[in-house]
N, C-alpha and C positions, 0 to 999 in steps of 0.2 A: 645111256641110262634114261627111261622114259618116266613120265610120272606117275607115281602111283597115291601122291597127296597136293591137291592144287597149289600154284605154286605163287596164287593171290586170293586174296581175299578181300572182302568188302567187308566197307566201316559197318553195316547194319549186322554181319556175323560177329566181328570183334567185337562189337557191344554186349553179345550175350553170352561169349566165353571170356570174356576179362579178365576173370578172378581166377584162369584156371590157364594159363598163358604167362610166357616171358616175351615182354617187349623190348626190342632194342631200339632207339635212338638214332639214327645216321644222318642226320640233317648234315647238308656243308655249309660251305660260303666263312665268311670272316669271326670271326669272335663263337663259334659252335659251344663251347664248352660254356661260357657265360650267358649264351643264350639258354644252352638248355637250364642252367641252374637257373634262369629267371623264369624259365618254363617248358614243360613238356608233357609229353603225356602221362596220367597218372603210374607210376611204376614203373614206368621205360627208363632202362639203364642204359651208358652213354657210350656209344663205342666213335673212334679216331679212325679218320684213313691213313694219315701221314703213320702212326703210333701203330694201329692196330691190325691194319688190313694190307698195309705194304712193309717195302723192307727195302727204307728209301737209300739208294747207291749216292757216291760219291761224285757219280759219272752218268749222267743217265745214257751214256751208250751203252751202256755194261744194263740192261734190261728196263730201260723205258724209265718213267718220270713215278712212274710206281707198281713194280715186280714185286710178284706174291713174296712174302714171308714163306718160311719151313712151315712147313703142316704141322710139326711140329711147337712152333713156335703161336702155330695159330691155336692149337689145342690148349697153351699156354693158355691164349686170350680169354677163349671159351670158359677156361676153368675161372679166370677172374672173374668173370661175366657171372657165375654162378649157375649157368649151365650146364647139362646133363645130357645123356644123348637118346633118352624118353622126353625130353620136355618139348612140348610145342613151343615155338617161337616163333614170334609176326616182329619183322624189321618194316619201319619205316623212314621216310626222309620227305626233304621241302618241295623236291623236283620228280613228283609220280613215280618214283622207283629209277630214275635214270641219271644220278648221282651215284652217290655210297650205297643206299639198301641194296640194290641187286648184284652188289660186289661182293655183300656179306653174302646173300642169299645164295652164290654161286661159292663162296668158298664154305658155306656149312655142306650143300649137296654136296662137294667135290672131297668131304671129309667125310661122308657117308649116310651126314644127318636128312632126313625125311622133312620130318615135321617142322619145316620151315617157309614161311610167308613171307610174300609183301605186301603190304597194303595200300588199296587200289586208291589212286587219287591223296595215299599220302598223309603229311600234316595237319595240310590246309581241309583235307574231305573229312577228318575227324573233328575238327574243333566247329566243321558247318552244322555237325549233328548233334554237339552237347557232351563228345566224351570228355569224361573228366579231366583234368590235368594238376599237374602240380609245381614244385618250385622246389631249388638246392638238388640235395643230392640222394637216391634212394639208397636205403642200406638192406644186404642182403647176404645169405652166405654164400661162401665160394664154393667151387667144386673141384672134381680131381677127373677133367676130362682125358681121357684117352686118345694116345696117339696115331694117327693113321693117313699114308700116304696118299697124294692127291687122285679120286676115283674117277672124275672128269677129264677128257683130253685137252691136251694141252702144245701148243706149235712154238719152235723159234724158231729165229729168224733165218737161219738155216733150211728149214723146212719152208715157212713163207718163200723164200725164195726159188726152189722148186715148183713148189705149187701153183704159184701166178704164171708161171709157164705149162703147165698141162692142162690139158681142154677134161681131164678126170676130174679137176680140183676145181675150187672156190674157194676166192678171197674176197670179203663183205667187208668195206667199211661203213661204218654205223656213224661217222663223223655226220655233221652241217654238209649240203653241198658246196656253199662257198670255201668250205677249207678243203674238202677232195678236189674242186676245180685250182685252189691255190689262190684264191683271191684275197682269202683275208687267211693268217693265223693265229691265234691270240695268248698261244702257251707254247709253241715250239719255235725254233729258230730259224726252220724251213718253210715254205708251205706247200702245198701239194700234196700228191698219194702215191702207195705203191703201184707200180704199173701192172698193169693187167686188175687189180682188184676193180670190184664192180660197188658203187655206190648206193645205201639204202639205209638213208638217215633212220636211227633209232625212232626219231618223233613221228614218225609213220603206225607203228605200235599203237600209235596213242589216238582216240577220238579227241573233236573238238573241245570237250569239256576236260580234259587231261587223264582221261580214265582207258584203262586197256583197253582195245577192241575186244569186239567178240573173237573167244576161240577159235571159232570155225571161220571165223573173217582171215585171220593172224595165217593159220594151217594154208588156207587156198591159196593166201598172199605169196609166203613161202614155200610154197609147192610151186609157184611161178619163177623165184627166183631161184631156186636149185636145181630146178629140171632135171630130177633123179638120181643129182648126185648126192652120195653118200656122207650122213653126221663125219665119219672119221676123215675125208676128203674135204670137209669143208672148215675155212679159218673164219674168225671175227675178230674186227681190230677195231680200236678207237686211237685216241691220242695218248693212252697210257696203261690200259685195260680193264678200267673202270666201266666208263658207258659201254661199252662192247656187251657185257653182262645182262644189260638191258636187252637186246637181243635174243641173247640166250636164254633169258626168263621168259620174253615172248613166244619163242620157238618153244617152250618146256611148257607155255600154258596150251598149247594148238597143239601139244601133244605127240609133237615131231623130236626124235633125235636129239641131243644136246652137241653141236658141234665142237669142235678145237678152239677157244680163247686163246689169241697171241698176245700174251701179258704184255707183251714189249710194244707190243704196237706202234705208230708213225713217231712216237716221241725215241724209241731205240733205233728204227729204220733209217731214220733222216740224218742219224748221227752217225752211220757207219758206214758213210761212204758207197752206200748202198745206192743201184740207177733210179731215180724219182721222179713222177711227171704231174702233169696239171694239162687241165681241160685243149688248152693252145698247145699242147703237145703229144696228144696223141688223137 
């Protein structure tokens, strides 16, 4: 699925369709919900990773530290949300789209929806340039979105496991290099990576000011590291399948293919006994 509506936008365009746009909210980190009520952007309503965007297990071996919800159930979200599936929407978050927005962003695409954004550079690139903001809670009406199974590919760990073994496939992890070499990990219990995947931290996406490269940058980048292999040949993993997303929105702005997201990613992999290595061992 290629893009046919960009899949970021800049704060100087948001400003001048505001009034005609749903905003979503996805900042992380500690206390989000009390943050946003003491502030956010004006009209942006609040969506949850734990609550909203995963469908947290008992076990995170049973599908990572946060496996999608039923499409289903995400439709649920959507209709809380007051969404429609004509409405534009621009997701943002605190961390340039490489938190929760490009997790929403990649479960509305993978539900069918278009007209959905991120926004370039985020929280912090909106409030440098004056957009309004507000406080508590926005009220709005609901809607009755419609059901529809996930349109984007999708890999477990049964397939990863295949694939790191044939010279047809690619496995990308998007982790820090210090946790693909195993030297530090700060949310799983193992550290290291799956073997054979090849390493290409998400913050690479990003220029020095925290803003997406150029597309044609992004495209060239990724044309080097897939060397011809195919979207449905190729995985993206993170620690749980959140940042991986990031990724996959960069790949969807350069205009390439939208590859297989392994929701389960090293926080599933590491749990199941599955062979795992780090930098001193292979």
């Amino acid at each position: 699925m290629s893009i046919t509506f960009s899949p970021i936008i800049n704060v100087e365009e948001l400003l001048k369709i505001q009034d005609s746009i749903i905003l979503i909210d996805a900042r992380a980190g500690a206390n989000t919900f009390e943050n946003y009520q003491k502030e956010h952007l004006k009209y942006a309503r609040y969506i949850d990773l734990n609550r909203d965007l995963a469908a947290i297990p008992e076990n995170p071996a049973n599908g990572g530290r946060h496996p999608l919800p039923s499409s289903e159930d995400f439709s649920k979200t959507l209709s809380s949300l007051g969404i429609s599936p004509s409405d534009h929407v621009v997701v943002y978050d605190d961390k340039n789209g490489s938190n929760f927005a490009a997790r929403f962003w990649w479960m509305m695409r993978a539900v069918g929806h278009e007209k959905i954004q991120v926004l370039n550079g985020g929280y912090q690139a909106a409030i440098q340039v004056g957009f309004p903001t507000n406080s508590g809670i926005e009220i709005f009406e609901k809607t009755a979105y419609p059901s529809h199974e996930w349109k984007l590919l999708l890999a477990d760990i049964d397939e990863v496991e295949k694939a790191r073994k044939n010279d047809q496939n690619i496995v990308i992890d998007v982790r820090d290099k210090n946790r693909y070499d195993g030297l530090v990990e700060p949310l799983d219990l193992i550290a290291g990576h799956i073997p054979g995947a090849v390493n290409v931290p998400l913050t690479e996406n990003l220029d020095e000011n925290g803003f997406f490269k150029p597309a044609d940058e992004l495209a060239e980048k990724y044309k080097i590291v897939l060397k011809d292999i195919k979207a449905e040949n190729t995985i993206v993993h993170c620690g749980s399948g959140v940042t991986a997303c990031h990724t996959l929105l960069a790949m969807d702005y350069a205009g390439l293919p939208i590859p297989k997201l392994y929701a389960g990613s090293w926080s599933e992999w590491s749990r199941n006994d599955r062979e795992m290595a780090t930098q001193q061992t292979e």
